[in-house]
N, CA, C and O atoms as a GROMACS GRO file, in nm:
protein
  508
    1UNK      N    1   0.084  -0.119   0.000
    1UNK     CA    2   0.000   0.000   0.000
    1UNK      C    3   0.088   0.125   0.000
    1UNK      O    4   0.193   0.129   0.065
    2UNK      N    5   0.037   0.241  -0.086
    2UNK     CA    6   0.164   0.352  -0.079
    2UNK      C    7   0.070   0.468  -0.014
    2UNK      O    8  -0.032   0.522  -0.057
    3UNK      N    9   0.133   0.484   0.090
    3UNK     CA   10   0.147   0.601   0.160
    3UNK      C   11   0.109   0.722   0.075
    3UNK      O   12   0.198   0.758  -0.002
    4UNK      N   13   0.012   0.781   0.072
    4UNK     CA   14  -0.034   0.903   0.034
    4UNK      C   15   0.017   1.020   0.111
    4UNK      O   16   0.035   1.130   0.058
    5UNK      N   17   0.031   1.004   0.190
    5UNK     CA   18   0.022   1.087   0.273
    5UNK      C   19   0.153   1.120   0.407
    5UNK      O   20   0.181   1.001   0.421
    6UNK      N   21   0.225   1.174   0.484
    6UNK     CA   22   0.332   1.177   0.544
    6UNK      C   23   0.392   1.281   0.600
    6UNK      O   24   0.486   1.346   0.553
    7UNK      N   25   0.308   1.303   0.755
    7UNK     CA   26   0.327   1.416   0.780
    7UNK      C   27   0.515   1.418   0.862
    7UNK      O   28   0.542   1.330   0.945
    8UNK      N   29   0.594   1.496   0.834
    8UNK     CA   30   0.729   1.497   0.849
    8UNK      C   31   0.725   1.529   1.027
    8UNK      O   32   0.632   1.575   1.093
    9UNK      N   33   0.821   1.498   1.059
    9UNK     CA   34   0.852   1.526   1.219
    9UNK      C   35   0.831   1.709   1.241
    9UNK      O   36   0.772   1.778   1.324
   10UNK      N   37   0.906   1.736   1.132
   10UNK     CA   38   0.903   1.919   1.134
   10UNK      C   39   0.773   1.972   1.108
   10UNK      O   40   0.757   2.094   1.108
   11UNK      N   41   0.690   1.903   1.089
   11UNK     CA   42   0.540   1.939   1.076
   11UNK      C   43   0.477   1.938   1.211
   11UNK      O   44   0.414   2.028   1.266
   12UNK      N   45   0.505   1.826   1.251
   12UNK     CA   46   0.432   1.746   1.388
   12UNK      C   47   0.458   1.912   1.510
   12UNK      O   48   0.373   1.970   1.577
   13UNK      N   49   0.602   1.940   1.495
   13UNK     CA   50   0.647   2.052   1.572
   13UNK      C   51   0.586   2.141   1.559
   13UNK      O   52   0.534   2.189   1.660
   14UNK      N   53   0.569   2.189   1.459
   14UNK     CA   54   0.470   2.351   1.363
   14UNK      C   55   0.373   2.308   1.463
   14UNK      O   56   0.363   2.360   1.574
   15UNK      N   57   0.273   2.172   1.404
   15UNK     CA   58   0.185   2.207   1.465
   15UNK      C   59   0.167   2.177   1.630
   15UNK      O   60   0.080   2.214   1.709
   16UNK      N   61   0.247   2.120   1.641
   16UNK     CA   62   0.244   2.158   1.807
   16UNK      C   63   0.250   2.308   1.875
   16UNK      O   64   0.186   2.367   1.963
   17UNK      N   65   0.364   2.339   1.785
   17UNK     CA   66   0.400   2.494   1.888
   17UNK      C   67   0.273   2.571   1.828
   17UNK      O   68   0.240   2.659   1.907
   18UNK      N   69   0.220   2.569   1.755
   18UNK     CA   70   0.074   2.668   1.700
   18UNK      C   71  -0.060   2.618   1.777
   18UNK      O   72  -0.159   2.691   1.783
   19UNK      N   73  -0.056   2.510   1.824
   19UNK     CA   74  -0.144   2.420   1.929
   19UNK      C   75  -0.108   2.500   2.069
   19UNK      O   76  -0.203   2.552   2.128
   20UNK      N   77   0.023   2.512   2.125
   20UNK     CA   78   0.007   2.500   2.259
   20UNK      C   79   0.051   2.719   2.261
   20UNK      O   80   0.069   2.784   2.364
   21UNK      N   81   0.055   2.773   2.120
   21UNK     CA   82   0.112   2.959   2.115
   21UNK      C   83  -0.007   3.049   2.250
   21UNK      O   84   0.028   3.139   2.327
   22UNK      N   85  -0.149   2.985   2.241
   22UNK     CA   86  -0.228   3.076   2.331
   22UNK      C   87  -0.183   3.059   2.449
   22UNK      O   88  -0.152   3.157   2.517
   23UNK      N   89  -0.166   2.876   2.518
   23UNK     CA   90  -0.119   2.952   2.617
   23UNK      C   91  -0.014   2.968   2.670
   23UNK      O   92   0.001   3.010   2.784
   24UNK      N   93   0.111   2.921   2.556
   24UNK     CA   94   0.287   2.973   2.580
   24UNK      C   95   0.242   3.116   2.657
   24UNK      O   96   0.240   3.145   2.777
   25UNK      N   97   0.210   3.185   2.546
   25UNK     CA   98   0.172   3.297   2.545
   25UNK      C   99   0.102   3.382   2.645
   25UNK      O  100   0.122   3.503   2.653
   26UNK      N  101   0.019   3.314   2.722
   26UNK     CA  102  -0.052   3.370   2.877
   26UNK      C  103   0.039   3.328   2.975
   26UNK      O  104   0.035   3.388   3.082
   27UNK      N  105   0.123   3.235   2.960
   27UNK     CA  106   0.186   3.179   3.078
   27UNK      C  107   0.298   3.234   3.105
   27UNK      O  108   0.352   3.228   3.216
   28UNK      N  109   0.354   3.304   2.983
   28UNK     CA  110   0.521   3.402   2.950
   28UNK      C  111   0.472   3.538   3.051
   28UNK      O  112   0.528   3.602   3.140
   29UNK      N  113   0.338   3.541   2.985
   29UNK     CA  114   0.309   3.688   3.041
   29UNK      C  115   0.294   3.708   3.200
   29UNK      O  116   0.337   3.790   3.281
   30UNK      N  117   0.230   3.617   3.204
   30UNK     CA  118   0.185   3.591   3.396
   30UNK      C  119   0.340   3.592   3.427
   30UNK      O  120   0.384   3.693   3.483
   31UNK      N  121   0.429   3.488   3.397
   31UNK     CA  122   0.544   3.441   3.504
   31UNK      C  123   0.627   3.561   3.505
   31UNK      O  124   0.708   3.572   3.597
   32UNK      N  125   0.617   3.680   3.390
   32UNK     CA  126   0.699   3.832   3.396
   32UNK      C  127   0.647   3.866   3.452
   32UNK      O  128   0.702   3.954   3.517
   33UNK      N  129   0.484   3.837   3.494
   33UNK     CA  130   0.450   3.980   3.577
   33UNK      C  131   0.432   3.892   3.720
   33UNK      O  132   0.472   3.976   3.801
   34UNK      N  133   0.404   3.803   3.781
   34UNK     CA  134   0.411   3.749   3.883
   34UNK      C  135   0.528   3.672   3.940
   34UNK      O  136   0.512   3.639   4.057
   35UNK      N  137   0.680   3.624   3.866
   35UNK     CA  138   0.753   3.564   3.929
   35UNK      C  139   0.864   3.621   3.809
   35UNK      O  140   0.917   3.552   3.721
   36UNK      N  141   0.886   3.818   3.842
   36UNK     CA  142   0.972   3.858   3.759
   36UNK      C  143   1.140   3.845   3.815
   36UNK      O  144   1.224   3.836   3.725
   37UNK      N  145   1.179   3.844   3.925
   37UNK     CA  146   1.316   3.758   4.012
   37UNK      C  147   1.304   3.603   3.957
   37UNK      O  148   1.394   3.531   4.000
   38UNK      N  149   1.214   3.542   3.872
   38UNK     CA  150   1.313   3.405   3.840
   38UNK      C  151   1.287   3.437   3.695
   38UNK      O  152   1.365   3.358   3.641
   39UNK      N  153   1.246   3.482   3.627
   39UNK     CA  154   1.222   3.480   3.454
   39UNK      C  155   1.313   3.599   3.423
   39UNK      O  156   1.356   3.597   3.307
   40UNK      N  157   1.355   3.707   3.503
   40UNK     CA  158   1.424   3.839   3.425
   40UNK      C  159   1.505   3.795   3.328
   40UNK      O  160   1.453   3.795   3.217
   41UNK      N  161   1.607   3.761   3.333
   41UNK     CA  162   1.733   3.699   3.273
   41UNK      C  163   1.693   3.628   3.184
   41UNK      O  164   1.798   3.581   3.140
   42UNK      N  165   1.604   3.582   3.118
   42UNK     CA  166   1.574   3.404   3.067
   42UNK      C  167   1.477   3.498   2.918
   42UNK      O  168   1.373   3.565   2.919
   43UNK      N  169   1.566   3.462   2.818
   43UNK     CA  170   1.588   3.486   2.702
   43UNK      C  171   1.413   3.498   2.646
   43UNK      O  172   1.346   3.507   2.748
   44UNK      N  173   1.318   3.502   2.516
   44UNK     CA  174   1.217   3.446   2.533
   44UNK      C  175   1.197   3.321   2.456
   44UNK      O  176   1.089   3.262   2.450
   45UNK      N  177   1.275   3.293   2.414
   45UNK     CA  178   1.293   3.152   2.363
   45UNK      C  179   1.324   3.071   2.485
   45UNK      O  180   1.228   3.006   2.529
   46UNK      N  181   1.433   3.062   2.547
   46UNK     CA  182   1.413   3.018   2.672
   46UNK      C  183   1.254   3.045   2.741
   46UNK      O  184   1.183   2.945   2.743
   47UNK      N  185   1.209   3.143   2.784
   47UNK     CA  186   1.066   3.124   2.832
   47UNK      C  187   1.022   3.006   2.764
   47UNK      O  188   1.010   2.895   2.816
   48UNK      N  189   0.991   3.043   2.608
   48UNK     CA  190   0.908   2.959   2.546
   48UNK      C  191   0.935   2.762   2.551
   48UNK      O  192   0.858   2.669   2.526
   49UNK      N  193   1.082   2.766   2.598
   49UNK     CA  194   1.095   2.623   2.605
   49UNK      C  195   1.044   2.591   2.761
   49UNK      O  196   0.966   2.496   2.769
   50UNK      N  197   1.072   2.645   2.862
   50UNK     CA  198   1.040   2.664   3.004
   50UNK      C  199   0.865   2.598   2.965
   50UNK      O  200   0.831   2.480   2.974
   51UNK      N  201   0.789   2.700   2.930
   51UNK     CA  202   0.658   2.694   2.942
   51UNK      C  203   0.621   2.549   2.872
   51UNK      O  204   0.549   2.459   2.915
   52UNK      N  205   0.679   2.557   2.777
   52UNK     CA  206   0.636   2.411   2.676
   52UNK      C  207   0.659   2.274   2.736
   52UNK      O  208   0.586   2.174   2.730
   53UNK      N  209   0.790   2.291   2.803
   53UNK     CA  210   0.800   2.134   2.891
   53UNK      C  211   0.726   2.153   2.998
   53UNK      O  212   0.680   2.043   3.029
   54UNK      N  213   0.688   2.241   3.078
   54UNK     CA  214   0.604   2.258   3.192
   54UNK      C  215   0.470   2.211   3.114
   54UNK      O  216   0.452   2.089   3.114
   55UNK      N  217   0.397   2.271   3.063
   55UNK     CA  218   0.272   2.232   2.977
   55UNK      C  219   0.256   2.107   2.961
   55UNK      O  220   0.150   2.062   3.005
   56UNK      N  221   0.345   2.017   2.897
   56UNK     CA  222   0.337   1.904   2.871
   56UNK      C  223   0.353   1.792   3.018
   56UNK      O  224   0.295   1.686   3.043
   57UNK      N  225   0.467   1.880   3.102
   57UNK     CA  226   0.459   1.782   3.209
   57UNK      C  227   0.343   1.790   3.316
   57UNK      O  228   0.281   1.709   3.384
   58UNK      N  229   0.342   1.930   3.299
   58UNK     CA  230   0.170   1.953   3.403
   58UNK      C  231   0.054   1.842   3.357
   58UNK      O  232  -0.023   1.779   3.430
   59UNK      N  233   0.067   1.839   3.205
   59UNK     CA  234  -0.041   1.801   3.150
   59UNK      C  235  -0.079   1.641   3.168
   59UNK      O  236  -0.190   1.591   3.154
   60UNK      N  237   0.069   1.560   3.212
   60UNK     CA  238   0.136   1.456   3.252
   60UNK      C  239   0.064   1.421   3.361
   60UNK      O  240   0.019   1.307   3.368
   61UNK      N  241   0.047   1.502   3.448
   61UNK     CA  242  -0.044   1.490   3.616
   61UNK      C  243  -0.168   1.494   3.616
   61UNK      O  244  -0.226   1.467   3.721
   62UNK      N  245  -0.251   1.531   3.485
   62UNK     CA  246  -0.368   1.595   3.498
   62UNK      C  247  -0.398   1.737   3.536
   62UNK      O  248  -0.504   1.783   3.576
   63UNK      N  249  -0.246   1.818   3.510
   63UNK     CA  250  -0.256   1.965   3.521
   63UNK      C  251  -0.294   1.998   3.415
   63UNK      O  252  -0.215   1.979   3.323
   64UNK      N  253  -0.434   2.064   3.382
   64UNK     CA  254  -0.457   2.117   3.231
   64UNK      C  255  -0.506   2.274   3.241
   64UNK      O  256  -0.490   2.353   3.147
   65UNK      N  257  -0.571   2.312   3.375
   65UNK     CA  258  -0.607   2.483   3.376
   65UNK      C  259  -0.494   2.538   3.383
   65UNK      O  260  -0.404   2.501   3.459
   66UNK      N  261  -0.485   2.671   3.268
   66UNK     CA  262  -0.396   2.780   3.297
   66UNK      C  263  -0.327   2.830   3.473
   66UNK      O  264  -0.215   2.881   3.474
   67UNK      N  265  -0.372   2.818   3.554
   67UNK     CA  266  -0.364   2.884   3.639
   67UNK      C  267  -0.225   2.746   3.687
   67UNK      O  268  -0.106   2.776   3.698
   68UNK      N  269  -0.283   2.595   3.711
   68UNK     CA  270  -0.273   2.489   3.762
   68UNK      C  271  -0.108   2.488   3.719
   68UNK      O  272  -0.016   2.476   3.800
   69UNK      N  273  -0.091   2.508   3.526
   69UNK     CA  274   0.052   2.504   3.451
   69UNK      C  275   0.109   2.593   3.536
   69UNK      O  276   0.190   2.533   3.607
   70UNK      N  277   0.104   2.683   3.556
   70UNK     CA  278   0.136   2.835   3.603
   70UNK      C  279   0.214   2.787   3.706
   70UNK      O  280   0.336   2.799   3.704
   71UNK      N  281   0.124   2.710   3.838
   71UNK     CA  282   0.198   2.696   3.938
   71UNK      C  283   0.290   2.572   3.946
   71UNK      O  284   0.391   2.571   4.016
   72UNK      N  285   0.245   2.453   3.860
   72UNK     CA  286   0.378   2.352   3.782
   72UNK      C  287   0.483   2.419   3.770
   72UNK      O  288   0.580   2.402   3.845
   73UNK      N  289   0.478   2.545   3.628
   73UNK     CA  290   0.626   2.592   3.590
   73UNK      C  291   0.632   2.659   3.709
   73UNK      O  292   0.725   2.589   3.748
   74UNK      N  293   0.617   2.717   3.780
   74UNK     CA  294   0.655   2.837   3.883
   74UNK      C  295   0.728   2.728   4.001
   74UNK      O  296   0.832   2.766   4.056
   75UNK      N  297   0.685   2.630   4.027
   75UNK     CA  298   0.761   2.528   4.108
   75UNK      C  299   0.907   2.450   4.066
   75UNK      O  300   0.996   2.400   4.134
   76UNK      N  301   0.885   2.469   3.907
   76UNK     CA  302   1.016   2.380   3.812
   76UNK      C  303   1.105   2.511   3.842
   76UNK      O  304   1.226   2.504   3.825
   77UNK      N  305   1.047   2.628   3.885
   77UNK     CA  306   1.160   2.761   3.846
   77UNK      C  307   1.231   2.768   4.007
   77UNK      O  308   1.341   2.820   4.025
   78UNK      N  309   1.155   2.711   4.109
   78UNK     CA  310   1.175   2.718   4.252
   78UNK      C  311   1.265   2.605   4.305
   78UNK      O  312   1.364   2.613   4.379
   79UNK      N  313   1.212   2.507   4.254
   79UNK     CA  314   1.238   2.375   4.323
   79UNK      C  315   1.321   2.273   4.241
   79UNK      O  316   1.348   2.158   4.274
   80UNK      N  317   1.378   2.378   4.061
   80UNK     CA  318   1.447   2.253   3.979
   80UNK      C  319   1.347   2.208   3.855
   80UNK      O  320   1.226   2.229   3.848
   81UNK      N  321   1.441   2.132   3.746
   81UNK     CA  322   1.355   2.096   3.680
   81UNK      C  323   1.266   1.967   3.676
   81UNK      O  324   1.156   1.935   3.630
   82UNK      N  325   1.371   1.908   3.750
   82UNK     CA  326   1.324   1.764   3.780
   82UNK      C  327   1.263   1.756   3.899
   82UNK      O  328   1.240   1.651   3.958
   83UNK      N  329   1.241   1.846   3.929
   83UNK     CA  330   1.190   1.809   4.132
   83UNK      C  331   1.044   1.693   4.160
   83UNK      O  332   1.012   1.627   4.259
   84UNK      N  333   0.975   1.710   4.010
   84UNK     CA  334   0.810   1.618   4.014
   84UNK      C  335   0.900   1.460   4.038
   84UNK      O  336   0.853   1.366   4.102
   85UNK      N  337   1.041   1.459   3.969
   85UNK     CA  338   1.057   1.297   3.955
   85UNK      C  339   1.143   1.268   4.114
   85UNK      O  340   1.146   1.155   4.162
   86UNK      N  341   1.196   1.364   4.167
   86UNK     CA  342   1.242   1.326   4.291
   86UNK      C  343   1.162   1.240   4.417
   86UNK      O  344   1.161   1.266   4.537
   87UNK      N  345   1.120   1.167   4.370
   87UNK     CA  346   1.060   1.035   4.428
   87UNK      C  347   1.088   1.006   4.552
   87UNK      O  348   1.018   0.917   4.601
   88UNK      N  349   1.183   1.062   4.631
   88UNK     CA  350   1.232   0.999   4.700
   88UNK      C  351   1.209   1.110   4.834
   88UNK      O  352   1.224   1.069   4.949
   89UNK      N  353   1.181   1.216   4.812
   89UNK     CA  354   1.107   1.319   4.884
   89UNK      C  355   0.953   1.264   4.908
   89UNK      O  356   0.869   1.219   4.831
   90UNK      N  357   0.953   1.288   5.035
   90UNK     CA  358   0.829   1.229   5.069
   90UNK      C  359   0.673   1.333   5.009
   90UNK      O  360   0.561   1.302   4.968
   91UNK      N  361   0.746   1.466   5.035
   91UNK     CA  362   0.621   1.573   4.972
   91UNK      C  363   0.627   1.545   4.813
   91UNK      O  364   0.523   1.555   4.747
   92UNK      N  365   0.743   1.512   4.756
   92UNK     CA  366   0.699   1.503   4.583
   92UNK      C  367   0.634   1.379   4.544
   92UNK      O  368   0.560   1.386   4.446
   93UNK      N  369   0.651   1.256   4.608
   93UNK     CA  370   0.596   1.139   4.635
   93UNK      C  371   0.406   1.180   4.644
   93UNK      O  372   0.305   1.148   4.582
   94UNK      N  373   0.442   1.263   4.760
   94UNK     CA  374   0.276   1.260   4.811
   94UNK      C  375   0.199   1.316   4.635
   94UNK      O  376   0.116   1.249   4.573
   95UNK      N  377   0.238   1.413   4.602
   95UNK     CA  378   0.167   1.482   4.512
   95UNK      C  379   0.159   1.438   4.413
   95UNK      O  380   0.050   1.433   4.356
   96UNK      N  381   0.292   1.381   4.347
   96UNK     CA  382   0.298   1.272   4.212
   96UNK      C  383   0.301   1.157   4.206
   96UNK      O  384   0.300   1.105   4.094
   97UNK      N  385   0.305   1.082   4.314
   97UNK     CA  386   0.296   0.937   4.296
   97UNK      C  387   0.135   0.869   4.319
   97UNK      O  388   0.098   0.755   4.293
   98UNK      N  389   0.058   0.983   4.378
   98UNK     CA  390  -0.127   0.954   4.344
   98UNK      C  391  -0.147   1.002   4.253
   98UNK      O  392  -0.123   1.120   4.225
   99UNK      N  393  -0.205   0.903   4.173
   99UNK     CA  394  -0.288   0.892   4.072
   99UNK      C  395  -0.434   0.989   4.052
   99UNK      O  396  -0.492   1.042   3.958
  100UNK      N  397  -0.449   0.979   4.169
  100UNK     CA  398  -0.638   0.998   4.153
  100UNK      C  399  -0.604   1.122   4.203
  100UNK      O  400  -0.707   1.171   4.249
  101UNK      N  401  -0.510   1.195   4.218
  101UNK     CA  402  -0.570   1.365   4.293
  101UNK      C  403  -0.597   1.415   4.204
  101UNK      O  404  -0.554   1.391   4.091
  102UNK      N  405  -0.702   1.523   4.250
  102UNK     CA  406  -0.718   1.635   4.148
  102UNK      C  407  -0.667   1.711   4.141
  102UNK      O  408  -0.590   1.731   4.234
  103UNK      N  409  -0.668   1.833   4.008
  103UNK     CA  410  -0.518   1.892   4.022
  103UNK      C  411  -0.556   2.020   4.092
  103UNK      O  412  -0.458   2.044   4.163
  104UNK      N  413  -0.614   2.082   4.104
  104UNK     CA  414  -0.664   2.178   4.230
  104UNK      C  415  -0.601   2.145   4.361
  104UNK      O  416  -0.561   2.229   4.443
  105UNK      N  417  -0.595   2.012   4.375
  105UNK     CA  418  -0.541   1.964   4.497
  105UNK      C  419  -0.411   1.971   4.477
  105UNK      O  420  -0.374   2.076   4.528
  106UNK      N  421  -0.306   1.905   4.421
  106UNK     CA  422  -0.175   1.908   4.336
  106UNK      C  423  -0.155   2.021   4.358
  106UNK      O  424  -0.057   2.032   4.432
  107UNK      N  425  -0.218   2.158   4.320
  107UNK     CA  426  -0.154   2.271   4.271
  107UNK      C  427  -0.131   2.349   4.438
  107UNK      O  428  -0.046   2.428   4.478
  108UNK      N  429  -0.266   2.274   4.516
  108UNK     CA  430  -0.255   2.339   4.648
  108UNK      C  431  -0.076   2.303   4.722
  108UNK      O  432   0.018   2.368   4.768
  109UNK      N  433  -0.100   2.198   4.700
  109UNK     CA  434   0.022   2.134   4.754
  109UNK      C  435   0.143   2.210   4.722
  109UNK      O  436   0.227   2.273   4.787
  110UNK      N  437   0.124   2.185   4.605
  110UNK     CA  438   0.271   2.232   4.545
  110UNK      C  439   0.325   2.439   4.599
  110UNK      O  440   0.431   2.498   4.621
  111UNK      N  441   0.224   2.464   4.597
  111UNK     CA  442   0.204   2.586   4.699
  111UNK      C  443   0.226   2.629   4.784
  111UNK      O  444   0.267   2.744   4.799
  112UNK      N  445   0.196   2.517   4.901
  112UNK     CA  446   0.205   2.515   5.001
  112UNK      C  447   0.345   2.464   5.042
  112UNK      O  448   0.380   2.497   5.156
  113UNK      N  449   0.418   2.400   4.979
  113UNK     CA  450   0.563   2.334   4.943
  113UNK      C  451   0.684   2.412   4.939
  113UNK      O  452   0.791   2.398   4.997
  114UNK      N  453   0.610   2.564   4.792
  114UNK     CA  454   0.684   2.636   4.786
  114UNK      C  455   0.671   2.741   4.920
  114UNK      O  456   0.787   2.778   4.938
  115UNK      N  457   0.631   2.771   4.967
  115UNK     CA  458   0.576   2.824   5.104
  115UNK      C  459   0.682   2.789   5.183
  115UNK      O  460   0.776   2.862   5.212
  116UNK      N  461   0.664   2.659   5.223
  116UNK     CA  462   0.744   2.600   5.334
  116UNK      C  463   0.889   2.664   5.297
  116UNK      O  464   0.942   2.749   5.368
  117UNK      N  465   0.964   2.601   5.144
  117UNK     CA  466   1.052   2.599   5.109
  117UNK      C  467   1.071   2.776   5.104
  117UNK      O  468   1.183   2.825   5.086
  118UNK      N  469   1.006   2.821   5.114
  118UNK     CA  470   1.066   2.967   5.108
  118UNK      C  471   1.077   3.045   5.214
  118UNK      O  472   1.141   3.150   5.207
  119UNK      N  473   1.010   2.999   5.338
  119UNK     CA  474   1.017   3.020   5.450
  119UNK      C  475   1.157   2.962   5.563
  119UNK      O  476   1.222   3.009   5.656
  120UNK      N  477   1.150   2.825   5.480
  120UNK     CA  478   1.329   2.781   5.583
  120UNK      C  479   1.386   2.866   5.491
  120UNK      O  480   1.460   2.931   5.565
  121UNK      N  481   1.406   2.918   5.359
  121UNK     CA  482   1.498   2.992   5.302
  121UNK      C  483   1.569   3.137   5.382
  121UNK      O  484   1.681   3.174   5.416
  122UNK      N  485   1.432   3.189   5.388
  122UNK     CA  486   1.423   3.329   5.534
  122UNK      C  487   1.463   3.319   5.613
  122UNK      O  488   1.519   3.418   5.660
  123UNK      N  489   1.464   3.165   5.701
  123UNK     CA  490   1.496   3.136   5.824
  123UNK      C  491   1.660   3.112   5.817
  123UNK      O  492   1.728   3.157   5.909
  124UNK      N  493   1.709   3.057   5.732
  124UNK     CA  494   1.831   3.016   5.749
  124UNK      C  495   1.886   3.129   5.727
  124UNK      O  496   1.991   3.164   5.783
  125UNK      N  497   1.816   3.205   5.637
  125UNK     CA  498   1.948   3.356   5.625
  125UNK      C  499   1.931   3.419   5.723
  125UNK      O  500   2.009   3.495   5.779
  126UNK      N  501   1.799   3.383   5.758
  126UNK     CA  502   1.865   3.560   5.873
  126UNK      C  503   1.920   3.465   6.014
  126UNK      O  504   1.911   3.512   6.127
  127UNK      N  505   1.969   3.350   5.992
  127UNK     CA  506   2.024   3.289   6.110
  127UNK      C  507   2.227   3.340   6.122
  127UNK      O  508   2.296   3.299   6.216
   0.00000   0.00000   0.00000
């Protein structure tokens, strides 16, 4: 049978990045205006790769609302890029190794995480 048809890998990309441009695009904007101390420096191509693996890995958990990605990447910018696979942390365990949470719940967590983590940060400096 001959292949009519054959969409190229460089296609698959096009249309990905034109699939996920609305909300690259809301999520670039939020993280300049809400978490401008970790994005200043970071090129916007860099943004745009930042947001795109966050997107996809949020999307990985059952993170799919704008707000939910938001606080995914905003945690990859806090806590590392890999911090969801650090398994071995009992708080990244709790949040990614259930299946069934919802991501409202997930996003609380992860919140509340960065919280903690930014609070021993305070504590140790001004020690």
């Amino acid at each position: 049978m001959v292949e009519l048809y054959r969409i190229r890998q460089e296609q698959v990309e096009i249309m990905r990045w034109e699939l996920l441009k609305p909300q690259r695009e809301t999520l670039v904007a939020t993280l300049q205006q809400r978490l401008p101390h970790c994005v200043g420096n970071l090129s916007p191509e860099q943004m745009h790769r930042i947001c795109d693996a966050g997107i996809e890995r949020a999307n990985s958990y059952d993170m799919t609302s704008i707000e939910n990605v938001f606080v995914f990447i905003a945690a990859t910018l806090v806590f590392g890029h890999d911090f969801d696979r650090a398994r071995d942390l009992a708080w990244v365990d709790a949040i990614f190794g259930e299946p069934f949470l919802e991501e409202d719940v997930r996003a609380g967590m992860l919140i509340e995480h960065a919280r903690i983590a930014a609070s021993e940060e305070l504590s140790s400096g001004a020690a």
